[in-house]
C-alpha positions as CSV (number, residue, x, y, z in Angstrom):
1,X,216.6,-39.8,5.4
2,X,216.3,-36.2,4.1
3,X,220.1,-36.5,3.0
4,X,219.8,-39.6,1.5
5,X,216.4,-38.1,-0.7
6,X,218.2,-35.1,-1.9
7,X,221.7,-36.8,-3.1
8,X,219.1,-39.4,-4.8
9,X,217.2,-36.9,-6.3
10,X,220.3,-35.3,-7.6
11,X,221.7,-38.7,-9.1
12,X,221.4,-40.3,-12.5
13,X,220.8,-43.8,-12.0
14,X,223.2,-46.2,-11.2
15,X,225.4,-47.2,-14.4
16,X,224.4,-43.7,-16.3
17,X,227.0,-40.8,-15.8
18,X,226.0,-38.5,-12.7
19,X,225.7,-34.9,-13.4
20,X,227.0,-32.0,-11.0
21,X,225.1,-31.4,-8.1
22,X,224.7,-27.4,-8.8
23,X,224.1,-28.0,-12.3
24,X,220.9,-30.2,-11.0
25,X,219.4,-27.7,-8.5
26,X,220.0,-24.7,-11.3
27,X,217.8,-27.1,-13.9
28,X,215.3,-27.6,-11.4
29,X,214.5,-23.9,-10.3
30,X,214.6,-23.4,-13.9
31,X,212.2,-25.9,-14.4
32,X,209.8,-24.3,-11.7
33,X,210.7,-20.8,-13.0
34,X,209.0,-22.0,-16.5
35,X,205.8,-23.3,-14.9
36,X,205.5,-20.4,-12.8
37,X,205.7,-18.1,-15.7
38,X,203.0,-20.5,-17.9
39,X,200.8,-20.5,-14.6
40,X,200.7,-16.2,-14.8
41,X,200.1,-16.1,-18.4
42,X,197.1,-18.9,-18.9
43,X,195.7,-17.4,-15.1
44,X,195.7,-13.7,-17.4
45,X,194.3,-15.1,-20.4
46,X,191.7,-16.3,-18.9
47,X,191.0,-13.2,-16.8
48,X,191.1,-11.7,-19.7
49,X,188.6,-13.9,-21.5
50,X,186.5,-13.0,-18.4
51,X,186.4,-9.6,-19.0
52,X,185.8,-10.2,-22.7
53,X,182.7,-12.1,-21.7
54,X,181.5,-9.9,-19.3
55,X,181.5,-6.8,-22.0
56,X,179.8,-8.7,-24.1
57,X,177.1,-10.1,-21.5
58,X,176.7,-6.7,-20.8
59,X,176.0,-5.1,-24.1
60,X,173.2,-7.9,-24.7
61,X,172.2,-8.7,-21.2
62,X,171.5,-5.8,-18.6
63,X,170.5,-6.1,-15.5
64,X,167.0,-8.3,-15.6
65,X,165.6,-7.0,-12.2
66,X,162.6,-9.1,-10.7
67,X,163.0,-11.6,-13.3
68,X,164.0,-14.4,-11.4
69,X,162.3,-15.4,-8.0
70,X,163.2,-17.9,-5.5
71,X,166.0,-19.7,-7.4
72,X,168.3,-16.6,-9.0
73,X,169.6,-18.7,-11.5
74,X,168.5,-19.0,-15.4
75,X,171.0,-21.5,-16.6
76,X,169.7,-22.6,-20.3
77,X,171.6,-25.4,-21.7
78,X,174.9,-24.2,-23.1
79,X,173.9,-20.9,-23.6
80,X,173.0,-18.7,-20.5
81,X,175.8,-17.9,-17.6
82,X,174.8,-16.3,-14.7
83,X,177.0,-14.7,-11.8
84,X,176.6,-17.2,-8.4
85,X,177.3,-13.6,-6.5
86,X,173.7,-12.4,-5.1
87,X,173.8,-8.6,-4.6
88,X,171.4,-5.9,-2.8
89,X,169.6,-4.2,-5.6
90,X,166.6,-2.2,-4.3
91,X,166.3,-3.7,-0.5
92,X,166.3,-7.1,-2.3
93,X,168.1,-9.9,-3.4
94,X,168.5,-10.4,-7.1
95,X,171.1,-11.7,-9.7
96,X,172.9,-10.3,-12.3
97,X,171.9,-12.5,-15.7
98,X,174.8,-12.6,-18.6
99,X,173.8,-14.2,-21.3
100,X,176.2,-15.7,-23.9
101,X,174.9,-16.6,-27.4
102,X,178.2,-19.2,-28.4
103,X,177.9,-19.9,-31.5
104,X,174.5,-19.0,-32.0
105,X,173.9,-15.4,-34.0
106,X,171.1,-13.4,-33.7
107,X,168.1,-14.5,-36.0
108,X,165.2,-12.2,-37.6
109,X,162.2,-11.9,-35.2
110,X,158.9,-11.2,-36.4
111,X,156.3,-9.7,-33.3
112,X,152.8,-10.0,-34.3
113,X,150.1,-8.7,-32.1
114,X,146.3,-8.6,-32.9
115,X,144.1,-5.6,-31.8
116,X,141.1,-4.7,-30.3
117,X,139.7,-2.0,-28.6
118,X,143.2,-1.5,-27.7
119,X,143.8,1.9,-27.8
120,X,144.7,3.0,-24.4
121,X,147.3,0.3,-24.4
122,X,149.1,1.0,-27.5
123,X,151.7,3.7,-26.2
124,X,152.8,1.4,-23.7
125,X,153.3,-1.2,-25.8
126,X,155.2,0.5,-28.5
127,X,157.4,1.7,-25.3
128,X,158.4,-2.1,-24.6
129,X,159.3,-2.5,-28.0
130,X,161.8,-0.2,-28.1
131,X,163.2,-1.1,-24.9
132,X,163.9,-4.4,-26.0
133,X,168.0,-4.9,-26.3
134,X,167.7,-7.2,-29.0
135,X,168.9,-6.0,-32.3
136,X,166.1,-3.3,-33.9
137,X,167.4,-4.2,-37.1
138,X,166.2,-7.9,-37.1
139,X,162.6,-7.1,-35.9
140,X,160.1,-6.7,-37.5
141,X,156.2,-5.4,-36.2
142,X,152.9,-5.8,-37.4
143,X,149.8,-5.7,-35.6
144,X,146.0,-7.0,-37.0
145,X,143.1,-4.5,-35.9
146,X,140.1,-6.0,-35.5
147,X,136.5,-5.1,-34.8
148,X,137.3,-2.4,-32.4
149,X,135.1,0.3,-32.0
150,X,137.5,2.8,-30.3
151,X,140.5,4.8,-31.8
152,X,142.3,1.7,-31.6
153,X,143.1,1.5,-36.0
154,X,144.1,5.4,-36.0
155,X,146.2,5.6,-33.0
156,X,148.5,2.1,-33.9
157,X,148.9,4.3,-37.4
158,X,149.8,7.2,-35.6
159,X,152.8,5.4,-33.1
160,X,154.0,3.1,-36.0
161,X,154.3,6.7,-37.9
162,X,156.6,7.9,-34.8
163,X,158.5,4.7,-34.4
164,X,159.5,4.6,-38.1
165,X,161.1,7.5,-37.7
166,X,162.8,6.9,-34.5
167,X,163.6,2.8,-34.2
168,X,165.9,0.9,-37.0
169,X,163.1,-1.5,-36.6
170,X,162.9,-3.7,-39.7
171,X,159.4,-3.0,-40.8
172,X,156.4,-2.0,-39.0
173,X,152.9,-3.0,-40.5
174,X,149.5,-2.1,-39.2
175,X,146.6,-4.6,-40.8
176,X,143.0,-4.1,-40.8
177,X,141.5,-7.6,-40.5
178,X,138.0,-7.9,-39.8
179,X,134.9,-6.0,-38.8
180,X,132.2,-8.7,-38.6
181,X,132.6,-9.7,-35.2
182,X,130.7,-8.2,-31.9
183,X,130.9,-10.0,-28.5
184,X,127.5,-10.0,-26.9
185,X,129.5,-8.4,-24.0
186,X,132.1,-6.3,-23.1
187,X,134.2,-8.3,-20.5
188,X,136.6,-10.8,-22.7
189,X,137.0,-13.1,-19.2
190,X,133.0,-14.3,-19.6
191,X,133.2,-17.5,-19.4
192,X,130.1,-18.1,-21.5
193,X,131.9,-16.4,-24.7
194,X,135.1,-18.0,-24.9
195,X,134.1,-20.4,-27.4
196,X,133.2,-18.1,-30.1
197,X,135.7,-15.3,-28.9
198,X,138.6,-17.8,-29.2
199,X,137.3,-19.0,-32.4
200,X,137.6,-15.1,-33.5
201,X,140.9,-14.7,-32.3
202,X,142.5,-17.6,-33.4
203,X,141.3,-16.5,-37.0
204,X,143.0,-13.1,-36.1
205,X,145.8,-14.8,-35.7
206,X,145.7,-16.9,-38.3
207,X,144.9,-13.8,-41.0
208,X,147.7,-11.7,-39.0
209,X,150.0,-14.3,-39.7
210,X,149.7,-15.2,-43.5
211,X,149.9,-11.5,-43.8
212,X,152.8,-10.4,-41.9
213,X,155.3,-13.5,-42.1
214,X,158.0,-13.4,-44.8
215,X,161.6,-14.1,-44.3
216,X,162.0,-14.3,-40.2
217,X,163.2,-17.2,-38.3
218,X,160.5,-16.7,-34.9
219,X,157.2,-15.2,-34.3
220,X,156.8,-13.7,-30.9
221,X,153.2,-13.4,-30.1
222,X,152.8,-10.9,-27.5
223,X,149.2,-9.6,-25.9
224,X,148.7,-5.7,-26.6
225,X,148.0,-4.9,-23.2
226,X,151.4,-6.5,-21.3
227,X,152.3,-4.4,-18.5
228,X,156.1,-5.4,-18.1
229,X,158.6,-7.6,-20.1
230,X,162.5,-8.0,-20.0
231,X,164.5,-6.0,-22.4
232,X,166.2,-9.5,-23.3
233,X,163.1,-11.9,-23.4
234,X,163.8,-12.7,-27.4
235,X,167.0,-13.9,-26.2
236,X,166.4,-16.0,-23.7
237,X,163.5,-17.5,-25.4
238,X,165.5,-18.4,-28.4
239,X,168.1,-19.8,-26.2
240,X,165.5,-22.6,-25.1
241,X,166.1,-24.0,-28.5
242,X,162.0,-25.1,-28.7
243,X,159.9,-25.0,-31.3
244,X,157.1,-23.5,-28.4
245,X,157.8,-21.8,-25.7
246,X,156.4,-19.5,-23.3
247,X,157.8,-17.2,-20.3
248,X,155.4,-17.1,-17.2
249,X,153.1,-14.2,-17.2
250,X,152.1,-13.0,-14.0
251,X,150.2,-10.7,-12.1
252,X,150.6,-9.0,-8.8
253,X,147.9,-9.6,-6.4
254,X,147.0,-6.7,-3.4
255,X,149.4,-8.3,-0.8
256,X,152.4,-8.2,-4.0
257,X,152.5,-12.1,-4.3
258,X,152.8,-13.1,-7.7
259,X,150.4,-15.8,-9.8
260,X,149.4,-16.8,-13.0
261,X,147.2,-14.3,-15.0
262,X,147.9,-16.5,-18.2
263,X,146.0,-19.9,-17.5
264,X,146.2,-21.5,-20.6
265,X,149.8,-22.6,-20.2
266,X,150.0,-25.6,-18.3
267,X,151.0,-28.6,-17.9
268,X,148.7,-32.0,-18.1
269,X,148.4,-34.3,-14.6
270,X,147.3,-37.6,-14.3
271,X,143.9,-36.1,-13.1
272,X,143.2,-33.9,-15.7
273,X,144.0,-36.5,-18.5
274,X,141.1,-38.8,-16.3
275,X,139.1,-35.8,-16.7
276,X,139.4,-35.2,-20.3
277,X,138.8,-38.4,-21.2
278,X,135.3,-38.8,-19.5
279,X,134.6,-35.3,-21.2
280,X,132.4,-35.6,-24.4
281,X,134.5,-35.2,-27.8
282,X,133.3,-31.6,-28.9
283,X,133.6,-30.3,-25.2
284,X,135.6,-27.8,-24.8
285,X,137.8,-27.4,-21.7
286,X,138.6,-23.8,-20.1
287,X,141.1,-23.0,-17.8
288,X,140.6,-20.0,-14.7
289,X,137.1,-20.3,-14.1
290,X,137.1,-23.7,-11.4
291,X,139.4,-25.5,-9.3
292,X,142.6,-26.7,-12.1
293,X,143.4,-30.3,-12.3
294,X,146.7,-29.2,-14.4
295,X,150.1,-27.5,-13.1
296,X,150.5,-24.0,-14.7
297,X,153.5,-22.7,-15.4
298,X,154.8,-20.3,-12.6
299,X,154.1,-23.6,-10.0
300,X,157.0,-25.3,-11.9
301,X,159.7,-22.6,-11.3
302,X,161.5,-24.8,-9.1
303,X,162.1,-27.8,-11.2
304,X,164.3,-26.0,-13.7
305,X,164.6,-23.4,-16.1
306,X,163.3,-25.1,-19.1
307,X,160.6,-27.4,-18.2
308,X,157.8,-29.2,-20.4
309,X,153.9,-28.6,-20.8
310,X,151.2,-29.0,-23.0
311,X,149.5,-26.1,-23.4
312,X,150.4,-22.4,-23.7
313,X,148.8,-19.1,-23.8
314,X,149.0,-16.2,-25.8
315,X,150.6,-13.6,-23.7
316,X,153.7,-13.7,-24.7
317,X,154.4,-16.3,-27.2
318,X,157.2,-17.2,-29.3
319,X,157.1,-20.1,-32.3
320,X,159.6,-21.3,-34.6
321,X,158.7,-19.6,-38.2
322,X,159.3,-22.9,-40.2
323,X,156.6,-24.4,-37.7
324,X,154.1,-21.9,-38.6
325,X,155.1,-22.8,-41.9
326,X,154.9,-26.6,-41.8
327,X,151.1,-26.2,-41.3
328,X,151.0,-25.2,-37.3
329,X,148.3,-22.9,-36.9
330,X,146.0,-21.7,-34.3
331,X,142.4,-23.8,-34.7
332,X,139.3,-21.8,-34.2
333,X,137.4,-25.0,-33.7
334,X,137.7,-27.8,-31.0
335,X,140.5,-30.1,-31.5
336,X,141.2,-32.5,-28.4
337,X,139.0,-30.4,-26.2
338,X,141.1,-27.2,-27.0
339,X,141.2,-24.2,-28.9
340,X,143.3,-21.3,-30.1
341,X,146.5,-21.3,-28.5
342,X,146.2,-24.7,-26.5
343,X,144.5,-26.1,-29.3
344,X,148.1,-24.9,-31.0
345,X,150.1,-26.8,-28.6
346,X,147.8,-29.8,-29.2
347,X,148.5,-30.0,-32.7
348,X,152.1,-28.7,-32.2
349,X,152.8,-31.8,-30.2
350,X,150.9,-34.4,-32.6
351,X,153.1,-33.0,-35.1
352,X,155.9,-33.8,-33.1
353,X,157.7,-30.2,-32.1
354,X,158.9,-29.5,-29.3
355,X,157.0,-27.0,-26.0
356,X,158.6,-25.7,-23.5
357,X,158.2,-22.9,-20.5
358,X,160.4,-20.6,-18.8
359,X,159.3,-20.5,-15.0
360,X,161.5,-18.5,-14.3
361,X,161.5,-15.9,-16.8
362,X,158.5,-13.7,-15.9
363,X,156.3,-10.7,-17.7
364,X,153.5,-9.3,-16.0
365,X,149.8,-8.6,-17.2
């Protein structure tokens, strides 16, 4: 059998002229000696391409420690890779995020951030700036002081001042926006003030942003007083490719579990629509002082990277510029029970642009 398969194998068909039996075997080692030399050079290239990846992952994406919990891997359509290899990295387990942009370049980021009573916070804050590994040169900074009555207006001079001179930030802008405004008390949480404080505030925001915006292509709101945030947060928000979209912002609790310290970003359930519905039309609805009827964010962390809500908070924020400049503001009245930032996403959605949250991707109040 084996006899007969190797003089048949070395045979022309019958009727066509047979060639010599050496001549055969040297064509196929030949043969195999071709495809074992395309096999080495397509296996290198692609090493190669690797390692190309890999430098640039690695110039734009460092190590995001404690970013990711349970599930290491941020996978964002198309444009995030991660490495499947869990390694030891402080006693415990955590990935190493690359990111790859594709085809997508870097776009001009605008950070806006009102202010008030803010000034033991401010130092910090300019500190995460500058960590940030996104390009300096697209970002611009302005913050909007309002009605403090510390040293909050002189000292955010002061640091934008120093980081002028030190960042290749693209601008940095301090506005003075109001003064008219006292809150009966000084805790900001009071339940019984959050209608005419969020009226303020989204009026802030609203002045801070006609101001400020020019010729950038995303507003990242971010809260003065943020304790921690990635280095590589613009990117990976960008790379969600929403119109809206929010990271979880989190707090550490005495025992070091993590939950939600930002409870306006959330996601509607069946319950809370019932609810909202029997509510009556100028009522408005405020999240973190009962039992919730809605998901918040960091609860959804396991059904994906990207996932869908309805409202968001202001922690850390980032928007689509040309949204802002369709019309999509913040209301500092009631609209569908909401104000502010969820009554952003209310109106963002009726206008039909797209929210999304990043479970996964976690800052920390």
């Amino acid at each position: 059998m084996t006899t007969q398969s190797l003089t048949s194998s070395s045979s022309c068909e019958k009727g066509v002229m047979r060639l010599p039996r050496r001549l055969c075997v040297t064509m196929v080692f030949a043969a195999a000696a071709v495809m074992f030399m395309y096999l080495i050079y397509f296996n290198n290239e692609f090493l190669m391409s690797k390692v190309r990846n890999d430098e640039i992952s690695s110039t734009h994406n460092p190590l995001l420690v404690g970013v990711v919990d349970e599930n290491p891997a941020i996978g964002i359509s198309g444009q995030l890779e991660y490495d499947q290899q869990l390694e030891e990295y402080n006693d415990t387990k955590s990935s190493k995020l690359n990111m790859t942009l594709l085809s997508h370049h870097y776009h001009k980021v605008l950070i806006l951030t009102p202010i008030n009573n803010a000034e033991r916070h401010l130092g910090h804050y300019f500190e995460l700036l500058n960590n940030f590994s996104y390009p300096h040169h697209l970002i611009s900074v302005a913050l909007g002081e309002d009605s403090s009555y510390d040293e909050t207006l002189k000292t955010a001079v002061e640091l934008a001042q120093k980081y002028r001179k030190i960042t290749n930030f693209r601008k940095i802008d301090i506005y003075e926006l109001d003064h008219h405004w006292k809150p009966p008390t000084n805790d900001r949480h009071d339940l019984f003030i959050q209608g005419p404080r969020r009226n303020h505030l989204a009026k802030a925001r609203n002045r801070l942003l006609s101001s400020a915006l020019s010729d950038e292509d995303y507003v990242l709101w971010i809260d003065s007083d943020v304790r921690e945030i990635p280095p590589n947060v613009m990117q990976y928000l960008i790379a969600a490719q929403k119109d809206v979209v929010v990271p979880s912002c989190l707090y550490r609790k005495g025992d070091n579990s993590l939950d939600d310290y930002d409870r306006n970003t959330w996601r509607e359930t069946n319950e809370s629509l019932a609810h909202l519905a029997a509510m009556s039309p100028n009522q408005l609805m405020v999240e973190g002082y009962a039992r919730t009827r809605r998901r918040y964010l960091w609860s959804l962390r396991f059904e994906g990277d990207v996932v869908p809500i309805d409202g968001v908070g202001g922690c850390v924020l980032m928007i689509r510029a040309d949204c802002h400049r369709d019309g999509l503001t913040f209301p500092p009245f009631v609209y569908k029970h909401h104000i502010e930032t969820e009554g952003l996403a209310k109106i963002a959605k009726e206008m039909g642009f797209s929210i999304a949250g990043l479970p996964r991707l976690k800052v920390f109040h």
